[in-house]
C-alpha positions, -999 to 999 in steps of 0.1 A, spaced: -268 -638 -263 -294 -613 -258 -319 -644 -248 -298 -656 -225 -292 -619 -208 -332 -620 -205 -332 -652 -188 -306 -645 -163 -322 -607 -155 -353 -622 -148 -343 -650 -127 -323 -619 -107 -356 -601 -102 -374 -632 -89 -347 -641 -64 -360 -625 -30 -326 -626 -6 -306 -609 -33 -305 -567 -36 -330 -553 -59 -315 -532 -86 -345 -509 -94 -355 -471 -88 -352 -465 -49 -382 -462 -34 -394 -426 -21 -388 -438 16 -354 -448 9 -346 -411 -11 -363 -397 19 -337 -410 41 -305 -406 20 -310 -371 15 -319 -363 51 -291 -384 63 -265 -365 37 -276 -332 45 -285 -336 83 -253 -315 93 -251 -283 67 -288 -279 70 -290 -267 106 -263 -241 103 -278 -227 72 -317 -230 74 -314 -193 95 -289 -174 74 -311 -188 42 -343 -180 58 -327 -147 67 -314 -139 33 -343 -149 13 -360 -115 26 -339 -96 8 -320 -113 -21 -347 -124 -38 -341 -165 -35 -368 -188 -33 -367 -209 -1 -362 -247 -11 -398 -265 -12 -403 -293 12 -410 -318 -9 -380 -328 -34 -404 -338 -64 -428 -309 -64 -419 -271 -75 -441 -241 -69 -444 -228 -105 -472 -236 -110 -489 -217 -80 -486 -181 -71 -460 -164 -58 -463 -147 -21 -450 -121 -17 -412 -127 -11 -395 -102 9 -410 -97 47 -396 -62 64 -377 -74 92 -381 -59 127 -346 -44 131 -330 -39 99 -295 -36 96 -291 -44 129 -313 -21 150 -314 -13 182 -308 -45 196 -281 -53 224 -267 -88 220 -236 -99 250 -206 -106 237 -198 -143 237 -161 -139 239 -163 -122 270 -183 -146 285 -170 -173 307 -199 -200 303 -184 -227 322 -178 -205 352 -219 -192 349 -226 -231 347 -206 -237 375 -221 -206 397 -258 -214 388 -254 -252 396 -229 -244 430 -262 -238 454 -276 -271 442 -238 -290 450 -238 -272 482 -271 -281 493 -263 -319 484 -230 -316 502 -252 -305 535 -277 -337 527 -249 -361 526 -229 -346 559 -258 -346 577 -269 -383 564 -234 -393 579 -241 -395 613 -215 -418 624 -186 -397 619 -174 -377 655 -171 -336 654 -133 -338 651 -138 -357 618 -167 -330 603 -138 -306 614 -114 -319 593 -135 -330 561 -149 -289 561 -116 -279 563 -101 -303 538 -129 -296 513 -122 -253 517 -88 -263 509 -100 -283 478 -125 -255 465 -91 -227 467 -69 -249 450 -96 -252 424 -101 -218 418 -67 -206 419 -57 -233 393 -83 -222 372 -77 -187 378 -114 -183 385 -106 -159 420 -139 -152 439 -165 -140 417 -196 -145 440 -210 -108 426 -195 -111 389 -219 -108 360 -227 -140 344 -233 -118 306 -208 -96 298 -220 -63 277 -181 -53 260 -194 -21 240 -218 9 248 -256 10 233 -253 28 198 -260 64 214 -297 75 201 -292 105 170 -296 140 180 -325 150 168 -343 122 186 -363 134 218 -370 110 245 -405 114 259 -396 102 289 -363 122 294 -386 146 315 -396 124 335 -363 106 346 -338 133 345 -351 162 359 -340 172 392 -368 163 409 -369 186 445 -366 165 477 -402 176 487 -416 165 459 -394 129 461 -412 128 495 -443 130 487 -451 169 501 -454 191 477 -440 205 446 -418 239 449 -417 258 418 -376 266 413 -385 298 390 -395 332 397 -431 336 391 -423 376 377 -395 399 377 -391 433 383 -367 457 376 -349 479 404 -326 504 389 -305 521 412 -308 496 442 -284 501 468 -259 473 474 -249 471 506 -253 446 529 -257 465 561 -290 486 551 -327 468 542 -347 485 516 -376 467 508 -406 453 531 -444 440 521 -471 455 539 -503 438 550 -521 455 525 -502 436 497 -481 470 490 -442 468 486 -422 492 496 -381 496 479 -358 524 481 -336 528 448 -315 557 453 -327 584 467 -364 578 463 -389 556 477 -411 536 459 -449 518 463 -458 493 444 -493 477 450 -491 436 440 -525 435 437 -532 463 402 -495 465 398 -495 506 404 -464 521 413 -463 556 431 -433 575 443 -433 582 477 -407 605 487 -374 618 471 -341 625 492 -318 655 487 -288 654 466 -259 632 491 -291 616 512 -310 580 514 -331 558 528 -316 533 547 -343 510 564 -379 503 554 -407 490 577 -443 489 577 -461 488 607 -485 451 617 -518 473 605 -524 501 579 -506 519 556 -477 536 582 -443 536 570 -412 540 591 -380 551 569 -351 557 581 -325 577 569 -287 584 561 -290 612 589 -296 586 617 -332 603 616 -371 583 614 -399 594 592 -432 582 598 -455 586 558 -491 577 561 -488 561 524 -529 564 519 -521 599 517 -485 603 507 -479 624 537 -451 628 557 -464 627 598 -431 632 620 -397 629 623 -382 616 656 -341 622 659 -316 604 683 -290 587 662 -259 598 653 -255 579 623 -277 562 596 -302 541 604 -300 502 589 -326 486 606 -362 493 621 -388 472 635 -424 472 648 -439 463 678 -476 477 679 -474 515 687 -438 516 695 -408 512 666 -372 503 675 -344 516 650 -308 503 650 -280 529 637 -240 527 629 -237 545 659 -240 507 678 -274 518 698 -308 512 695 -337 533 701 -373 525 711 -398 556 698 -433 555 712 -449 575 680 -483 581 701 -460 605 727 -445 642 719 -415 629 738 -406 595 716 -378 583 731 -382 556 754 -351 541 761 -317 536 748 -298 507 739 -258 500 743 -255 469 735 -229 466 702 -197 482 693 -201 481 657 -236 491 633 -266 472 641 -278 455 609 -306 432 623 -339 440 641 -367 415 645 -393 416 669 -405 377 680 -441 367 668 -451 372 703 -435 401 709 -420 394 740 -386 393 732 -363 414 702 -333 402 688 -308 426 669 -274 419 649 -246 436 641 -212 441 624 -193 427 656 -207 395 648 -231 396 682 -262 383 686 -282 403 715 -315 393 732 -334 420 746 -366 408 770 -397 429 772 -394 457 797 -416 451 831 -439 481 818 -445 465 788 -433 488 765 -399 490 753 -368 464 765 -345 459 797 -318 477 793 -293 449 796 -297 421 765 -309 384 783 -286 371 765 -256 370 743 -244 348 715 -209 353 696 -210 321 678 -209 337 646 -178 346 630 -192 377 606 -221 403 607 -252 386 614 -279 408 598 -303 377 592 -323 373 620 -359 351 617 -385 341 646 -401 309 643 -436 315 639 -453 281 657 -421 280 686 -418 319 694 -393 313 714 -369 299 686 -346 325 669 -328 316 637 -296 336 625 -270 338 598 -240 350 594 -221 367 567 -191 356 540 -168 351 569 -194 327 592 -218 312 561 -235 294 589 -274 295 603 -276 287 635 -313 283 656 -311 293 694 -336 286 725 -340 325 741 -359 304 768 -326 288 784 -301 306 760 -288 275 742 -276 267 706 -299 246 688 -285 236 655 -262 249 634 -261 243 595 -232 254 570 -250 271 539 -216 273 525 -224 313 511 -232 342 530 -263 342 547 -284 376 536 -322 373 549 -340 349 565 -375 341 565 -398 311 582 -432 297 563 -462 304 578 -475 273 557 -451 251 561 -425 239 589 -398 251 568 -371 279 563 -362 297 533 -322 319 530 -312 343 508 -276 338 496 -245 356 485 -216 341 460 -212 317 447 -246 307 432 -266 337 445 -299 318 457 -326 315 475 -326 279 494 -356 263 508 -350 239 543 -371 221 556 -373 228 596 -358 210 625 -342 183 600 -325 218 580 -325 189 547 -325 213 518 -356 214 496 -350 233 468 -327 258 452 -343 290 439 -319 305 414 -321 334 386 -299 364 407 -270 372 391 -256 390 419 -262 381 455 -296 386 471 -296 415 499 -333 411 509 -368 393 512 -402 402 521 -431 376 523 -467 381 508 -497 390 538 -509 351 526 -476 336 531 -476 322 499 -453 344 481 -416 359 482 -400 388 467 -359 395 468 -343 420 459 -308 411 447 -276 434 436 -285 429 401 -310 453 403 -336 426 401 -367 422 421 -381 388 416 -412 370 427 -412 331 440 -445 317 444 -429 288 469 -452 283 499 -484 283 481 -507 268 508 -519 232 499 -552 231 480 -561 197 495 -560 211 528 -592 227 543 -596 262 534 -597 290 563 -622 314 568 -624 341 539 -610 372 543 -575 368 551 -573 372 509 -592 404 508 -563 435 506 -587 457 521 -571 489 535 -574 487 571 -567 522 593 -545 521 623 -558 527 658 -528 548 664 -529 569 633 -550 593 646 -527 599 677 -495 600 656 -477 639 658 
């Protein structure tokens, strides 16, 4: 049998149309396994590819027959990028409505086909291209509506369901500076750069707060002058020497500090409604001149001749070159006069007071002193105006502000006695003061945030916000550059704000206006 089992396998392996019944070739195993294992192997090469990193199994060799024992082993396990997840952001799928993104990426395309194919239909009359838009805008609603799609012309094609993991707290951005400061608007413009700190800080024990009286002014000589208490102080900015000046009796003050445009003369005046001129070079007392009846709040200077403004309502002009220094008498308020400014071109003073007037006086025809009737008066205010500023490049621009009651600064034309502009600083309005650098305006506030606020002039946009009183800021004096301001606030506080420091791009003026020098008054000598 087993002869006849030979013949027959043989003749089978000779016959060419029947199925040969040996090993498969390699081909043929090629295929087979590719065609059995076509669909698991794409949805697992990445998880197995994935995995092998960090379990440890060998990847499966491409080629079924061979193994790699016998070469060496890499190294298996390849640090990944963003372990355990990291800190990438994938969209949620579920969230995401793919057919509608498919829909809204390909509609421009359908639209623009739709316009090819009206406009290839030429034969059609208006009525009918009437009709077919308005049938097809029909068509496109019922669409939408039945598949609840609504219009979603400016919806988000990804949708992000959950937040970025939030970064761990002792990580430190080093761009965080750089993206969420505050950046001031003169700085987002392209300006400048205003420093929102005080440069140095003082302290003023003793200071006086009141709202009505102004204790502090900066001399040309780069000298400060502040009354705390009962005494008067100098403190020179440049060597940083302070010298006491004077010292009131028990029950008595100073209520109103001003140097005069040149030298080292000092008009104080007092609770008594009297003025003391000191020649501070010396720290001498020159002469008192009398006339009020009440304390003096305010005093200004107009070359030889000072004006001072008293509770009593009136306001005095004092030539301090004459025996007889009472020029002339002003009645032009009912209530204390907190506000005296000369204008930059002294042609014109404007004084404030507690019964919310704002008076101007014109220069007398003689030249010295004021008419005796104010050119004009403005009772826009609605509280004591004791801010009073004149612009230095339009002297004929006066800016005022008002107190708790009023919170407003208002800028008036003397020329034709019109209101200007009027801006809501929403605090009370303390001191004002205009750059000599800059077209801009800076205001000393009261509650709520007790700042000094930087505005930039006609446009009144705000600039910056200088904080650091605790209590509201009575006063402010500006540097003989321009470049500097000191306030003196109700905490006791002086504080120095280096925010109009002059441009060092621009051309430099002639030297000398730096130099503190002390420079003698022509009318020293003929002071009695």
């Amino acid at each position: 049998m087993s002869q006849f089992n030979f013949v027959s396998d043989l003749q089978n392996a000779l016959i060419m149309d029947g199925e040969t019944r040996g090993p498969a070739p390699r081909w043929k195993k090629k295929l087979e396994a590719s065609l059995n294992g076509s669909a698991n192997t794409t949805r697992s090469v990445l998880s197995v590819s994935y995995n092998t990193s960090f379990s440890g199994v060998q990847a499966p060799a491409k080629t079924p027959g061979k193994s790699a024992e016998g070469k060496p082993k890499k190294s298996q396990s390849t640090p990944s990028k963003t372990p355990g997840g990291g800190d990438r952001f994938i969209p949620n799928r579920a969230a995401t409505n793919f057919e509608l993104a498919h829909f809204l990426v390909n509609k421009d395309a359908g639209d623009k086909s739709d316009e090819e194919n009206e406009k290839a239909t030429t034969s059609n009359s208006n009525e009918s291209n009437v009709q077919a838009s308005a049938h097809k805008g029909e068509r496109q609603k019922l669409i939408s509506e039945v598949a609840q799609v609504g219009d979603n012309t400016g919806g988000r094609i990804l949708c992000y369901q959950n937040k970025a993991p939030a970064a761990p707290e002792s990580h430190t951005n080093p761009l965080k500076v750089v993206y969420s400061i505050k950046t001031p608007i003169s700085t987002k413009s392209g300006s400048r750069y205003i420093p929102t700190t005080s440069e140095r800080i003082l302290d003023a024990p003793d200071f006086i707060n009141d709202y009505y009286l102004n204790l502090m002014d900066w001399s040309a000589d780069n000298i400060v002058a502040v009354a705390l208490g009962s005494c008067v102080y100098l403190w020179n900015a440049a060597s940083g020497n302070i010298e006491q000046l004077t010292e009131f009796e028990e029950g008595d003050y100073a209520g109103s500090l001003s140097w005069i445009q040149e030298g080292q003369i000092l008009a104080i005046g007092n609770s008594t409604g009297a003025v003391e001129l000191w020649d501070c070079s010396k720290v001498k007392r020159l002469r008192v001149m009398d006339g009020h009846n009440a304390r003096v709040g305010s005093l200004a200077w107009n070359s030889f001749l000072v004006s001072s403004g008293s509770r009593d309502g009136t306001i005095i002009h004092h030539d301090v070159r004459a025996r007889e220094h009472k020029i002339s008498a002003l009645a032009g308020h009912t209530q204390e006069v907190c506000g005296l400014k000369w204008s930059t071109d002294f042609k014109y003073l404007a004084s404030g007071g507690n019964d919310n007037l704002v008076n101007v006086w014109s220069l007398a025809g003689s030249g010295v002193g004021t008419a005796s009737d104010p050119l004009h008066k403005f009772n826009e205010h609605q509280a004591a105006v004791r801010a009073l500023a004149w612009c230095p490049w339009q002297p004929s621009t006066l800016a005022s502000g008002g107190g708790t009651a009023d919170r407003c600064i208002k800028f008036w034309n003397v020329n034709n006695g019109s209101l200007i502009k009027s801006v809501d600083s929403k605090s009370q309005v303390c001191s004002l003061l205009f750059s000599r650098h800059y077209k801009e305006l800076i205001s000393a506030h009261g509650f709520a945030n007790n700042q000094l606020t930087i505005w930039k002039y006609p446009t009144m946009v705000k600039q910056a916000d200088l904080t650091g009183h605790t209590s509201r800021v009575l006063q402010m004096a500006m540097s003989p550059d321009g470049s500097t301001v000191i306030s003196a606030g109700a905490d006791e506080t002086l504080r120095l704000w280096n925010c109009f420091a002059p441009d060092p791009m621009a051309s430099k003026k002639a030297s000398g206006s730096s130099n503190c020098k002390a420079k003698q008054s022509v009318f020293r000598q003929s002071i009695r």
